[in-house]
mmCIF file of the N, C-alpha and C atoms, coordinates in Angstrom:
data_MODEL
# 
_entry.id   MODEL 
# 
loop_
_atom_site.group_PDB 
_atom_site.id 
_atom_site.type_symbol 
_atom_site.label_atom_id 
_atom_site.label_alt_id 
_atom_site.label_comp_id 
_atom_site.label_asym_id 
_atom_site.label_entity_id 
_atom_site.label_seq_id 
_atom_site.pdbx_PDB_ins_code 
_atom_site.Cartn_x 
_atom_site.Cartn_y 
_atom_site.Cartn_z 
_atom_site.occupancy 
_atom_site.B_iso_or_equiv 
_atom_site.pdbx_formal_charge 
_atom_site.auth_seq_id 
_atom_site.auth_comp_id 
_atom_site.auth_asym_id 
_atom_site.auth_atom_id 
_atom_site.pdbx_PDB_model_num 
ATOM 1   N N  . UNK A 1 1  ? 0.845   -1.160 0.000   1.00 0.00 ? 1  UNK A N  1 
ATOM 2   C CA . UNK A 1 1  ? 0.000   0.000  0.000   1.00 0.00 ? 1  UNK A CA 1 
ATOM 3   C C  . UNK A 1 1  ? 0.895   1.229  0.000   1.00 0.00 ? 1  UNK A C  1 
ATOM 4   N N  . UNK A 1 2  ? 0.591   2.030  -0.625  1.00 0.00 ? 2  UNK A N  1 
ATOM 5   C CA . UNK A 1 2  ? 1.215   3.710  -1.032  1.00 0.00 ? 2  UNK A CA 1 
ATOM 6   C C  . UNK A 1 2  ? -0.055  4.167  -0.649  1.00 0.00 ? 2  UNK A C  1 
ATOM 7   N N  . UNK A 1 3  ? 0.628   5.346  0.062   1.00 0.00 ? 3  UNK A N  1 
ATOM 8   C CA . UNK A 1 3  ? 0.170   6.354  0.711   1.00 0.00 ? 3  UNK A CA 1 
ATOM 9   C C  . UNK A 1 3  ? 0.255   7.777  0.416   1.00 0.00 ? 3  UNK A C  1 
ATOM 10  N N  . UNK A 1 4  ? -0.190  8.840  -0.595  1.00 0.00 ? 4  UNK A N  1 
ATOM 11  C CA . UNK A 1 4  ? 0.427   10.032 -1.161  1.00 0.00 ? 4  UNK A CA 1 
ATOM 12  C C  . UNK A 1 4  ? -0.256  10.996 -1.062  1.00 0.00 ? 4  UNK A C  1 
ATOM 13  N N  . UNK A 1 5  ? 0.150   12.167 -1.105  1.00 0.00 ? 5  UNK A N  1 
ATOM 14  C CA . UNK A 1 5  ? -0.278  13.742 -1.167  1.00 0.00 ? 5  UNK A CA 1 
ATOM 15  C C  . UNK A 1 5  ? -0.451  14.357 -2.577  1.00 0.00 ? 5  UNK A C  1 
ATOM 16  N N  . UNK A 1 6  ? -1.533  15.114 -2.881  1.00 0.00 ? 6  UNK A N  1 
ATOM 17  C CA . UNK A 1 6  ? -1.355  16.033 -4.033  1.00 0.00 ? 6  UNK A CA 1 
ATOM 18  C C  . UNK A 1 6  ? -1.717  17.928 -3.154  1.00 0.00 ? 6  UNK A C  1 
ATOM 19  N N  . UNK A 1 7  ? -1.052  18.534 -3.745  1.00 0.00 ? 7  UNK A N  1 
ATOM 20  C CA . UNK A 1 7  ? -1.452  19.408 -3.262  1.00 0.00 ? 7  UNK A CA 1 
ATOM 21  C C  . UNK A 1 7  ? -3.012  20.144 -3.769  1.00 0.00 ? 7  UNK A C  1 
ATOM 22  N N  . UNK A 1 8  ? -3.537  19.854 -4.077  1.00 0.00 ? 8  UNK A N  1 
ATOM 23  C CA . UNK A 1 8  ? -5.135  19.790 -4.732  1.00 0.00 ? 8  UNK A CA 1 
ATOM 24  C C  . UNK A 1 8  ? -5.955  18.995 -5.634  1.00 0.00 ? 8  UNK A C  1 
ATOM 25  N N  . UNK A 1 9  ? -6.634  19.081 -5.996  1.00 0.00 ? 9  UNK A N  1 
ATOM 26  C CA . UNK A 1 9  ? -7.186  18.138 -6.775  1.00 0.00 ? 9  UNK A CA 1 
ATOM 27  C C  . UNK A 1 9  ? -6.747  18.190 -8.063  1.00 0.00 ? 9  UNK A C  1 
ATOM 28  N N  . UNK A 1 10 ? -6.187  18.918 -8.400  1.00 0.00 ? 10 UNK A N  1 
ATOM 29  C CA . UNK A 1 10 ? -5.746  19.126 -9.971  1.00 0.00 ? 10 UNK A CA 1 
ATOM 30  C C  . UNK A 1 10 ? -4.337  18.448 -9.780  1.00 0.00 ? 10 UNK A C  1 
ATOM 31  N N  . UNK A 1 11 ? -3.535  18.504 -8.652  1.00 0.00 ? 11 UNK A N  1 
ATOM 32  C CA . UNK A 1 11 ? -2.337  17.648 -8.384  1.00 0.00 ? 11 UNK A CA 1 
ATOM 33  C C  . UNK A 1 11 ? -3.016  16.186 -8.274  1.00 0.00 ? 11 UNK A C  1 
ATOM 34  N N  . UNK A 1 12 ? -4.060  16.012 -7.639  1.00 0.00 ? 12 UNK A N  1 
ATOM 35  C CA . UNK A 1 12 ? -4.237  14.723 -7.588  1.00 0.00 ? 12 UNK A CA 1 
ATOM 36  C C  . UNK A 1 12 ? -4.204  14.229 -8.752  1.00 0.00 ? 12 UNK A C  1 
ATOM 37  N N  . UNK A 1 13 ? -5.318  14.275 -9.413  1.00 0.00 ? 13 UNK A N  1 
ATOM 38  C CA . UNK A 1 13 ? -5.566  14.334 -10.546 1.00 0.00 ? 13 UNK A CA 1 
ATOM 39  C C  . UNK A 1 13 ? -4.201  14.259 -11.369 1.00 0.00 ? 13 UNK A C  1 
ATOM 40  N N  . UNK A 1 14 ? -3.664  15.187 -11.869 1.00 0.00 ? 14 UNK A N  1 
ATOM 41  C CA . UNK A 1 14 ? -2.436  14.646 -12.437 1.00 0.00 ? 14 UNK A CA 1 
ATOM 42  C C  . UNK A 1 14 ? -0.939  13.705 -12.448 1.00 0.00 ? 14 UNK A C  1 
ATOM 43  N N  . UNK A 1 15 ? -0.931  13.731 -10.829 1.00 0.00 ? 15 UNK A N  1 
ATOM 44  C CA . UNK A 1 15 ? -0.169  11.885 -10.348 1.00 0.00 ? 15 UNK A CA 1 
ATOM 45  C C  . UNK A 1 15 ? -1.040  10.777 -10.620 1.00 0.00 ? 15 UNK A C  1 
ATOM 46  N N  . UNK A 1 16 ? -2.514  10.971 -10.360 1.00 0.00 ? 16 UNK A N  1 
ATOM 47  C CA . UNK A 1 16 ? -3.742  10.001 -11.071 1.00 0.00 ? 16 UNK A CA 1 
ATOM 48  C C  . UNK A 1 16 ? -3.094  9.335  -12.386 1.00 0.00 ? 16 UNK A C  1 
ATOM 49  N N  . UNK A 1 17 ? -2.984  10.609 -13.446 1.00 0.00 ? 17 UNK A N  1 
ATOM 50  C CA . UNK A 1 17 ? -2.743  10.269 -14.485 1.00 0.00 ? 17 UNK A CA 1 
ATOM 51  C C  . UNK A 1 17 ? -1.399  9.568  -15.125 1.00 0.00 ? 17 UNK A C  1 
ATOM 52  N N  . UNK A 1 18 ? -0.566  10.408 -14.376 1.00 0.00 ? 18 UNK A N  1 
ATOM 53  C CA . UNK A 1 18 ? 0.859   9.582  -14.456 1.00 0.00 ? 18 UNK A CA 1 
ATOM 54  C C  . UNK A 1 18 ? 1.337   8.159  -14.533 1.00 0.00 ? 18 UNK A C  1 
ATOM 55  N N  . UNK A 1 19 ? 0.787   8.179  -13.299 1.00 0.00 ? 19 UNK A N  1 
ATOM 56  C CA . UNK A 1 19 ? 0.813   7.118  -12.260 1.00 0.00 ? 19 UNK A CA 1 
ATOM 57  C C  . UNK A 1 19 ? 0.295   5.725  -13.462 1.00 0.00 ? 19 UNK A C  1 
ATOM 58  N N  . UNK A 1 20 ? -0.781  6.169  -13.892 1.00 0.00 ? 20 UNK A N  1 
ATOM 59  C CA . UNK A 1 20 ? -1.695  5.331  -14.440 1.00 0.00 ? 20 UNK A CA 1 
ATOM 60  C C  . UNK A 1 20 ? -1.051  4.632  -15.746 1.00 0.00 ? 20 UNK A C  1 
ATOM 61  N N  . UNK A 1 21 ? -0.486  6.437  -16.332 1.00 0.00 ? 21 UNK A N  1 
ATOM 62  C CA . UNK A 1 21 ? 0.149   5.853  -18.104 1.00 0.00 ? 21 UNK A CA 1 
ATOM 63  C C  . UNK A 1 21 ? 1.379   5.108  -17.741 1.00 0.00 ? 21 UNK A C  1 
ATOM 64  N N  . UNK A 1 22 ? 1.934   5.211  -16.473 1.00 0.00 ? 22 UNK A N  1 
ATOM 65  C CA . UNK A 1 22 ? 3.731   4.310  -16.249 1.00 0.00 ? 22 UNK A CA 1 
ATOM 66  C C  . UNK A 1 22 ? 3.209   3.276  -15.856 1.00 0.00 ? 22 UNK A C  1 
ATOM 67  N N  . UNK A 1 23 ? 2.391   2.767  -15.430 1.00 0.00 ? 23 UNK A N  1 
ATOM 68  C CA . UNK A 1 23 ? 1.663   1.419  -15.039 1.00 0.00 ? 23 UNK A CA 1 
ATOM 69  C C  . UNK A 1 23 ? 1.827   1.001  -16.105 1.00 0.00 ? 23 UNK A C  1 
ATOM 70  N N  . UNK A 1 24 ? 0.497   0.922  -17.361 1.00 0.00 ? 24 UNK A N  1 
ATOM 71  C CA . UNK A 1 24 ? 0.683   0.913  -18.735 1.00 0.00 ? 24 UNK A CA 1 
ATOM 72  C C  . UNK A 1 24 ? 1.701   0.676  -19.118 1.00 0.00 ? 24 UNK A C  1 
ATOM 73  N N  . UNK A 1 25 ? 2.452   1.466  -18.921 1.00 0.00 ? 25 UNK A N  1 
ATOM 74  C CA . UNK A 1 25 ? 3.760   1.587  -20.302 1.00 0.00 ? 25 UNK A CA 1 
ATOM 75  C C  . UNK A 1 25 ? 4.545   0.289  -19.504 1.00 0.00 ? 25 UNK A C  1 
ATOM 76  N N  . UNK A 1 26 ? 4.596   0.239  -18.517 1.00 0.00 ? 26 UNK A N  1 
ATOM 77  C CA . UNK A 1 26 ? 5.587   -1.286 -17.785 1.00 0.00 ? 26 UNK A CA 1 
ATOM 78  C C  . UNK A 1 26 ? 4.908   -2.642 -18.021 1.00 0.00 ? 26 UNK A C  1 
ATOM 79  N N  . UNK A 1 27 ? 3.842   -2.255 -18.618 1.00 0.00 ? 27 UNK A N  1 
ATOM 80  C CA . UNK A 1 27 ? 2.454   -3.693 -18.840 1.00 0.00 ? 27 UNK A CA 1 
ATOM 81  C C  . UNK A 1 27 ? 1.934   -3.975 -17.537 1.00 0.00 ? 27 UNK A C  1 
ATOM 82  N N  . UNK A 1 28 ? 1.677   -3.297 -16.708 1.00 0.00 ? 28 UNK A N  1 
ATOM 83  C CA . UNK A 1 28 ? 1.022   -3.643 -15.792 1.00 0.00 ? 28 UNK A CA 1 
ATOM 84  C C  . UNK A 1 28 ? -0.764  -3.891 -16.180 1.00 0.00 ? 28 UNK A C  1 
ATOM 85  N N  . UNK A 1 29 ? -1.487  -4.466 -16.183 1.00 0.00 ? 29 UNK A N  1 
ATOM 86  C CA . UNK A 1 29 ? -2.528  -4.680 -16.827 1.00 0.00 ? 29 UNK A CA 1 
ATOM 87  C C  . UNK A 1 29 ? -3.685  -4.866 -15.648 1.00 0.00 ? 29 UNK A C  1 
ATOM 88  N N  . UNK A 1 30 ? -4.513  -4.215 -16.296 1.00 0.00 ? 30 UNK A N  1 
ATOM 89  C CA . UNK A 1 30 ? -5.792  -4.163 -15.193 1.00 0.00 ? 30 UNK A CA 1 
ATOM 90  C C  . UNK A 1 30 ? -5.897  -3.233 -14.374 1.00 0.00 ? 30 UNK A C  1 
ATOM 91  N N  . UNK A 1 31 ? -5.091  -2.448 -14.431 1.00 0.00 ? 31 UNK A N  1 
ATOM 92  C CA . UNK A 1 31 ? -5.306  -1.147 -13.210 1.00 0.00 ? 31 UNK A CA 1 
ATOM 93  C C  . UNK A 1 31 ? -6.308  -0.840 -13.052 1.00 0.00 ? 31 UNK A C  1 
ATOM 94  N N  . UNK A 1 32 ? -7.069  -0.452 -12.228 1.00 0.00 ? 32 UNK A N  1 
ATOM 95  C CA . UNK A 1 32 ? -8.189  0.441  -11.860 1.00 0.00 ? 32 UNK A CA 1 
ATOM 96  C C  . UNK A 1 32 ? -8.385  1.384  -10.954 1.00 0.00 ? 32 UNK A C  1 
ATOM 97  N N  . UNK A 1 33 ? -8.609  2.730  -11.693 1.00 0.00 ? 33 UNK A N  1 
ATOM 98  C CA . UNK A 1 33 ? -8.881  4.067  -10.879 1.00 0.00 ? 33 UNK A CA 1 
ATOM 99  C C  . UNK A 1 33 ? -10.219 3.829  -9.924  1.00 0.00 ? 33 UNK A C  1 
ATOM 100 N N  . UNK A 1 34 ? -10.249 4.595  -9.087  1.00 0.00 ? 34 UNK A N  1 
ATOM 101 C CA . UNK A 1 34 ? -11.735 5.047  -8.303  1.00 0.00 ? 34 UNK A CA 1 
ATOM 102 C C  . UNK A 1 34 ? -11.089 6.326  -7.569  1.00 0.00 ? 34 UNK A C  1 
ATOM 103 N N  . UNK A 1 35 ? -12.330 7.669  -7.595  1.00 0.00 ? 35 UNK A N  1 
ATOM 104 C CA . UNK A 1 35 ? -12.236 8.385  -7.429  1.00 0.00 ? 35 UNK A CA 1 
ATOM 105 C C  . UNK A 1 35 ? -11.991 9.708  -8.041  1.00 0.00 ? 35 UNK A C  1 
ATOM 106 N N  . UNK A 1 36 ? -12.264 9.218  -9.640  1.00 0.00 ? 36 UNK A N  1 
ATOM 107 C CA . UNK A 1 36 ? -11.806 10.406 -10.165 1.00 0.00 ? 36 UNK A CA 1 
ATOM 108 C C  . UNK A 1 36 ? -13.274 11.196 -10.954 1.00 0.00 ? 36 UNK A C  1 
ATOM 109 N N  . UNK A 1 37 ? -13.733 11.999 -11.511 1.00 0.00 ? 37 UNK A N  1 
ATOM 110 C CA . UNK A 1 37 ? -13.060 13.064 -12.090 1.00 0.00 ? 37 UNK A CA 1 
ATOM 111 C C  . UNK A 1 37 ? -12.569 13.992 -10.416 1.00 0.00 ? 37 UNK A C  1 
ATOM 112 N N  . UNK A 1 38 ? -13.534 13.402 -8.889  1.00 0.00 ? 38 UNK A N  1 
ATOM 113 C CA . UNK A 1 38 ? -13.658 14.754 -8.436  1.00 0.00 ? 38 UNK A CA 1 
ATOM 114 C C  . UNK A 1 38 ? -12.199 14.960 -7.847  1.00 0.00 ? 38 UNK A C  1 
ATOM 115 N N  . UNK A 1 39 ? -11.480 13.986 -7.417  1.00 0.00 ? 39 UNK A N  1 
ATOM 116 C CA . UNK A 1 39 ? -9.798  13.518 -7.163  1.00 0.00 ? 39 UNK A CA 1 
ATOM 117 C C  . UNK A 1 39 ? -9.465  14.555 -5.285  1.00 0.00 ? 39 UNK A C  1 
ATOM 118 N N  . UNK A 1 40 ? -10.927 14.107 -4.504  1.00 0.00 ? 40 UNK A N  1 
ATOM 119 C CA . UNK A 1 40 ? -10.330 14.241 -3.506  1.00 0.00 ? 40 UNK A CA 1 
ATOM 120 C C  . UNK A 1 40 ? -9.570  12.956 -2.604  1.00 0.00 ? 40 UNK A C  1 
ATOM 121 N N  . UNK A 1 41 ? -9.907  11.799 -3.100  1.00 0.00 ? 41 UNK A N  1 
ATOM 122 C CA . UNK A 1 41 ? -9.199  10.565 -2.537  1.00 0.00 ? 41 UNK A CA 1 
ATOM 123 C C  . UNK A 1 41 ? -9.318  9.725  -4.004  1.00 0.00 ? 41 UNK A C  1 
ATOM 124 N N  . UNK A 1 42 ? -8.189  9.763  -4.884  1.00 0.00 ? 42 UNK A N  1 
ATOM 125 C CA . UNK A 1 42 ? -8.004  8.802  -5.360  1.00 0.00 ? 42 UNK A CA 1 
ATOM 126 C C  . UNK A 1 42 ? -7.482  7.533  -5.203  1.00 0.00 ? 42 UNK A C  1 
ATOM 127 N N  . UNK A 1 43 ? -7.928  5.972  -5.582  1.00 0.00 ? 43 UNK A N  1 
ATOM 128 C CA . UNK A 1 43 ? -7.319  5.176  -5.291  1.00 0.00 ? 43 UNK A CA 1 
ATOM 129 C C  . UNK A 1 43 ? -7.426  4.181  -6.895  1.00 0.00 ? 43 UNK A C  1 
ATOM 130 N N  . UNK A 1 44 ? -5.594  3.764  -6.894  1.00 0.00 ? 44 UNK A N  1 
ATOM 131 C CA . UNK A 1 44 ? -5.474  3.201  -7.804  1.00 0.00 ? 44 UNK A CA 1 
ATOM 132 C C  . UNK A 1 44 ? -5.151  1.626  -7.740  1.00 0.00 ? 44 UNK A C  1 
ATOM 133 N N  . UNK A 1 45 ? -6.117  0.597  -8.394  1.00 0.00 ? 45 UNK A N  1 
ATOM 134 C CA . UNK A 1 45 ? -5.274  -0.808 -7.680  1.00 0.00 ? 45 UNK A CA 1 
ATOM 135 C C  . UNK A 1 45 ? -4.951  -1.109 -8.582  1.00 0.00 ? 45 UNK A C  1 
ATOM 136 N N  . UNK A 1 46 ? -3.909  -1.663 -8.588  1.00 0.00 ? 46 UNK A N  1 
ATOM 137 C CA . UNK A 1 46 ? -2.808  -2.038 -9.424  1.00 0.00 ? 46 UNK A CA 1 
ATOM 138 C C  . UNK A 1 46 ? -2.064  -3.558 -8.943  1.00 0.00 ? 46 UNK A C  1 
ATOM 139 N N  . UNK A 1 47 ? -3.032  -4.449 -8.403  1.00 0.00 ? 47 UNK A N  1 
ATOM 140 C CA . UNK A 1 47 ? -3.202  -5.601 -8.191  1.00 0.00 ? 47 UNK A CA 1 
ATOM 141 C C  . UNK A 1 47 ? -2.635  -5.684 -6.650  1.00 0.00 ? 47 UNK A C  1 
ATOM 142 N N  . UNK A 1 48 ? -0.864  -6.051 -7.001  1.00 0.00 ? 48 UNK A N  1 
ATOM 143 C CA . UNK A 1 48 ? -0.460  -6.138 -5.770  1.00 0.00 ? 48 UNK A CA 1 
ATOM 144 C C  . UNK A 1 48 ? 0.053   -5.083 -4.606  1.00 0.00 ? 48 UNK A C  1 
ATOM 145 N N  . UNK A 1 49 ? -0.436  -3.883 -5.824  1.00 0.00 ? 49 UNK A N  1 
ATOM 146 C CA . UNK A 1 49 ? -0.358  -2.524 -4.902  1.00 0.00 ? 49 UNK A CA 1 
ATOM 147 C C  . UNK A 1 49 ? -1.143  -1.672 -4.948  1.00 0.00 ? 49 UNK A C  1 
ATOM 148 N N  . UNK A 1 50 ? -1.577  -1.058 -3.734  1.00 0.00 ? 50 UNK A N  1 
ATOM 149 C CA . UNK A 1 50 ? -2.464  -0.143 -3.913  1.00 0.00 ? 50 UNK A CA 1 
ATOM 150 C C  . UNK A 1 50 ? -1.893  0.921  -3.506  1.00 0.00 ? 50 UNK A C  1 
ATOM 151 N N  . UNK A 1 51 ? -2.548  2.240  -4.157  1.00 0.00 ? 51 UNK A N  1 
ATOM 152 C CA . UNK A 1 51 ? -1.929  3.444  -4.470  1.00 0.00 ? 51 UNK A CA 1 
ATOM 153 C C  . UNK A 1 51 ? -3.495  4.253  -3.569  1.00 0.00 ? 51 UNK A C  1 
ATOM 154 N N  . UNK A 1 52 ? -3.224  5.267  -2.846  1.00 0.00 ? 52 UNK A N  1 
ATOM 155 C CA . UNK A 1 52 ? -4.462  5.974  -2.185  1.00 0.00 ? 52 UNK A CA 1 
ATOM 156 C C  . UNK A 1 52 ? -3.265  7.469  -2.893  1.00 0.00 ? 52 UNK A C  1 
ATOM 157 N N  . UNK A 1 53 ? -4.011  8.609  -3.435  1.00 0.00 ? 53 UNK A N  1 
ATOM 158 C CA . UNK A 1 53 ? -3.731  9.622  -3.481  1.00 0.00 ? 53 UNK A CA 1 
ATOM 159 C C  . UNK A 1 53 ? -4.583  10.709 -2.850  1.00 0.00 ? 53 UNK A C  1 
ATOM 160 N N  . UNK A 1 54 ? -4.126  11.995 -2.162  1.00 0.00 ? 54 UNK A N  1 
ATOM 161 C CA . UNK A 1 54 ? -5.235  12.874 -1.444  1.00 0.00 ? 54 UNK A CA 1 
ATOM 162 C C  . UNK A 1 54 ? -4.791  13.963 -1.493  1.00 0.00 ? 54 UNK A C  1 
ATOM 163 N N  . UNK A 1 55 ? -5.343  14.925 -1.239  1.00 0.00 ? 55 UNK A N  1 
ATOM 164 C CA . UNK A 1 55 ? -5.797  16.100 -0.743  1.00 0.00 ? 55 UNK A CA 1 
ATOM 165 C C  . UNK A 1 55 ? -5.417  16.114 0.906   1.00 0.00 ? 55 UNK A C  1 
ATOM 166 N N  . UNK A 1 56 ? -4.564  16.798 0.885   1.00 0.00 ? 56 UNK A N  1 
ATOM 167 C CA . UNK A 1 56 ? -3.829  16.863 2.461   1.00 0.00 ? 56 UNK A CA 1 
ATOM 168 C C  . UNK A 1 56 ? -4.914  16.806 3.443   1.00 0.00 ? 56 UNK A C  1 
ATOM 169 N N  . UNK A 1 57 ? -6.090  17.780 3.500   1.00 0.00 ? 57 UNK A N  1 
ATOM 170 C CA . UNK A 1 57 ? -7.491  17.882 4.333   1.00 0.00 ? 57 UNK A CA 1 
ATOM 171 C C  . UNK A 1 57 ? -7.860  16.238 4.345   1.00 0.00 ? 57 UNK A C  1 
ATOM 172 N N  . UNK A 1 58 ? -8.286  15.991 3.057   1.00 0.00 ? 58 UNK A N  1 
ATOM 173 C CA . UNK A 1 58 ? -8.712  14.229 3.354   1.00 0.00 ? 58 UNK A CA 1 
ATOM 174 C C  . UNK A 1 58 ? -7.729  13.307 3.417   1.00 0.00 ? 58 UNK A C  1 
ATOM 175 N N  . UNK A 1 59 ? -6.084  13.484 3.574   1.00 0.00 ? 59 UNK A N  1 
ATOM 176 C CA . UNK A 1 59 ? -5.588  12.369 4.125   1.00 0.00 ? 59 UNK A CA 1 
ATOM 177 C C  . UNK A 1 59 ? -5.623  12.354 5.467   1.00 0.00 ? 59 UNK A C  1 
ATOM 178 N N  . UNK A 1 60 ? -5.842  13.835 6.279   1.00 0.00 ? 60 UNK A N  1 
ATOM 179 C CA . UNK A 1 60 ? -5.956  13.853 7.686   1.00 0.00 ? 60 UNK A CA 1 
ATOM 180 C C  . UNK A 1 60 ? -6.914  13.602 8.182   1.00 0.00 ? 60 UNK A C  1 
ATOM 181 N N  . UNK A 1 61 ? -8.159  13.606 7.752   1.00 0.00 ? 61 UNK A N  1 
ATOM 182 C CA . UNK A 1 61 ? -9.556  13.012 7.986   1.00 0.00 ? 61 UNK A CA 1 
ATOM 183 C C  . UNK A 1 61 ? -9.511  11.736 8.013   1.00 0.00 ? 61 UNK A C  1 
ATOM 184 N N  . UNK A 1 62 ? -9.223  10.841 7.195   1.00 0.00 ? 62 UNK A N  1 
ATOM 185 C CA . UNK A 1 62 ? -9.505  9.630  6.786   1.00 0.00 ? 62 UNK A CA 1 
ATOM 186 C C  . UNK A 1 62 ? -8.043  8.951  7.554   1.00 0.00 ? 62 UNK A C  1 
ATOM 187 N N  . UNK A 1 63 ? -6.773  9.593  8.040   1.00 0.00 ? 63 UNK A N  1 
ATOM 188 C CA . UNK A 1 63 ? -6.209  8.979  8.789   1.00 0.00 ? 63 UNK A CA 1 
ATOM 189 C C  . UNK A 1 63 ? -5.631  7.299  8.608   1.00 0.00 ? 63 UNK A C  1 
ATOM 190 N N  . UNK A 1 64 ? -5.636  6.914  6.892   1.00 0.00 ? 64 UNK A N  1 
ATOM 191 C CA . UNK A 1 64 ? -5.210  5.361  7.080   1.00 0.00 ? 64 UNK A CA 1 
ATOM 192 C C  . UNK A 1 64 ? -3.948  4.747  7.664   1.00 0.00 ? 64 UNK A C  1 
ATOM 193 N N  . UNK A 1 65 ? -2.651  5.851  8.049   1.00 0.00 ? 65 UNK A N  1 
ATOM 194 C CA . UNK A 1 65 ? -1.546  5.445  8.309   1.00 0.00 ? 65 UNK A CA 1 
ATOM 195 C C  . UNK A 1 65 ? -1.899  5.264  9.544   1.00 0.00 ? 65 UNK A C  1 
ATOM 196 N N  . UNK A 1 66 ? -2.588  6.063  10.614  1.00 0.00 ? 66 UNK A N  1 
ATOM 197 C CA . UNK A 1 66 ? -3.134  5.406  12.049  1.00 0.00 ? 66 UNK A CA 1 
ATOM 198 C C  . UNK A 1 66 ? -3.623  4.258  11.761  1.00 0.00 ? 66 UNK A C  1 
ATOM 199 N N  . UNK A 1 67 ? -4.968  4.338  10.939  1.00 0.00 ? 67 UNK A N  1 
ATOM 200 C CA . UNK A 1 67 ? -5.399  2.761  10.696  1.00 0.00 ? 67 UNK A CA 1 
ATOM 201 C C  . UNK A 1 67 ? -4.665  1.358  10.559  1.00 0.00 ? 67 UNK A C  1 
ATOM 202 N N  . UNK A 1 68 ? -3.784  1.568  9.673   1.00 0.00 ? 68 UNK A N  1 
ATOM 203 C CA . UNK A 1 68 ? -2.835  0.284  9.806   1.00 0.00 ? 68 UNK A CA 1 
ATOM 204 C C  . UNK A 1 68 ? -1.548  0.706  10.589  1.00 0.00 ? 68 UNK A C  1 
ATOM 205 N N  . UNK A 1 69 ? -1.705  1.571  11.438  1.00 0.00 ? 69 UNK A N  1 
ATOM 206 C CA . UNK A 1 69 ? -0.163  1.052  11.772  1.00 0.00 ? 69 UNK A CA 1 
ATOM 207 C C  . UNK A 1 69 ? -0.361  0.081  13.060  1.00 0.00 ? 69 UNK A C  1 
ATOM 208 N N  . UNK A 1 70 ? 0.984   -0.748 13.597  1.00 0.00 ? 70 UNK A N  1 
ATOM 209 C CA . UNK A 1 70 ? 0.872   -1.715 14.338  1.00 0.00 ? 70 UNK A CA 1 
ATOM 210 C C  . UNK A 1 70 ? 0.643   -1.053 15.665  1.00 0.00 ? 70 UNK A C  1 
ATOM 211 N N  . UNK A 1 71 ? 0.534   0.126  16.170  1.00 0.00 ? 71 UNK A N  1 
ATOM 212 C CA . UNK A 1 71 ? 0.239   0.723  17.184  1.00 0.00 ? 71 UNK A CA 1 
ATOM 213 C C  . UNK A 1 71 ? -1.602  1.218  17.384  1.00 0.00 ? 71 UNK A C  1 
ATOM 214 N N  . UNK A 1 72 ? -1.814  0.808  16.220  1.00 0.00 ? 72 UNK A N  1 
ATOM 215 C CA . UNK A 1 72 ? -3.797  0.775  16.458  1.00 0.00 ? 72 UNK A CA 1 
ATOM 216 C C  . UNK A 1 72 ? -4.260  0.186  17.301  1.00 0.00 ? 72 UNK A C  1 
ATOM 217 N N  . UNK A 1 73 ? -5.151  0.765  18.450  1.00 0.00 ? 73 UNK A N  1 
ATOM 218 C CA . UNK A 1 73 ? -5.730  0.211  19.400  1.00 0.00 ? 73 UNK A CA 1 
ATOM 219 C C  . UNK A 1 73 ? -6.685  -0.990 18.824  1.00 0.00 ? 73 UNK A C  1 
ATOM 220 N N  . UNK A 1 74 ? -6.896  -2.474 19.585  1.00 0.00 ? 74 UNK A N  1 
ATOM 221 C CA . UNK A 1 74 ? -7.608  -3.345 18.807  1.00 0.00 ? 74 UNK A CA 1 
ATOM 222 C C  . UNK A 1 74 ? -8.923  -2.976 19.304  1.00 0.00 ? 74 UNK A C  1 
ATOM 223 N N  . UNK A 1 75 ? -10.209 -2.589 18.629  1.00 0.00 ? 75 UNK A N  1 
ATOM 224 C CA . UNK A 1 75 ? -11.315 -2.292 18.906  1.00 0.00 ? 75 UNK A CA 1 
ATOM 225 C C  . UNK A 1 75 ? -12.677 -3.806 19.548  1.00 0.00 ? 75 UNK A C  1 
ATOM 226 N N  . UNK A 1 76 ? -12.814 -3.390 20.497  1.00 0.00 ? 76 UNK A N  1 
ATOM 227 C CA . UNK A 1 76 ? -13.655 -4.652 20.650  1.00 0.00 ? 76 UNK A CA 1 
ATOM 228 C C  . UNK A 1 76 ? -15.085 -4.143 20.704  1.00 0.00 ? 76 UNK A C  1 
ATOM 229 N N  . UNK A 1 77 ? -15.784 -5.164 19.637  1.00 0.00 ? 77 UNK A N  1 
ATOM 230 C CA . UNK A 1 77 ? -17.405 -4.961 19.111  1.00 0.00 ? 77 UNK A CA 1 
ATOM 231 C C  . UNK A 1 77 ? -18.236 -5.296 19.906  1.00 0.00 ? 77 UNK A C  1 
ATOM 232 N N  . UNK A 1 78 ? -19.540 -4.224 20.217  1.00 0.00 ? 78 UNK A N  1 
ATOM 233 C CA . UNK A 1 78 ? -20.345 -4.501 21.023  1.00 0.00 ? 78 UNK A CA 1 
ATOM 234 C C  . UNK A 1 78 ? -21.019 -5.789 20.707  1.00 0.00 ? 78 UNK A C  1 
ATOM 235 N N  . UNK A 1 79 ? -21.572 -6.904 21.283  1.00 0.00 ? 79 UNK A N  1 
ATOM 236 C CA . UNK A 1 79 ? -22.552 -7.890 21.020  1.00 0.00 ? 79 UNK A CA 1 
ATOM 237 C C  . UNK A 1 79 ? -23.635 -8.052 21.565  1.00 0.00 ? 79 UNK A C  1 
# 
């Protein structure tokens, strides 16, 4: 998993695109975008990697490097 910054959506948006045609051009096959045209959280899977791109505001909201890191509190579900 990759974890990245654009500085707006038009940055997103254009590592989106990059990102996407060097995939391509190496034959990586099957990629799939989600999140675009509006490119405040893009995510690209690219099978054995996934790519999250953001908007500094929504990488701090959405917080996934807390989420997985090994210091996440384990949550226990009400039953």
């Amino acid at each position: 998993m990759v974890i990245a910054s654009g500085r707006s959506q038009r940055h997103v948006s254009a590592i989106s695109d990059q990102l996407s045609r060097s995939l391509k051009e190496a034959g990586i096959k099957g990629a799939h975008s989600e999140g675009l045209p509006h490119c405040d959280w893009v995510l690209i899977d690219a099978g054995d990697v996934v790519v999250h791109l953001f908007r500094p505001e929504v990488r701090s909201f959405y917080n996934l490097e807390k989420l997985w890191s090994p210091q996440a509190p384990d949550e226990k579900i009400a039953v």
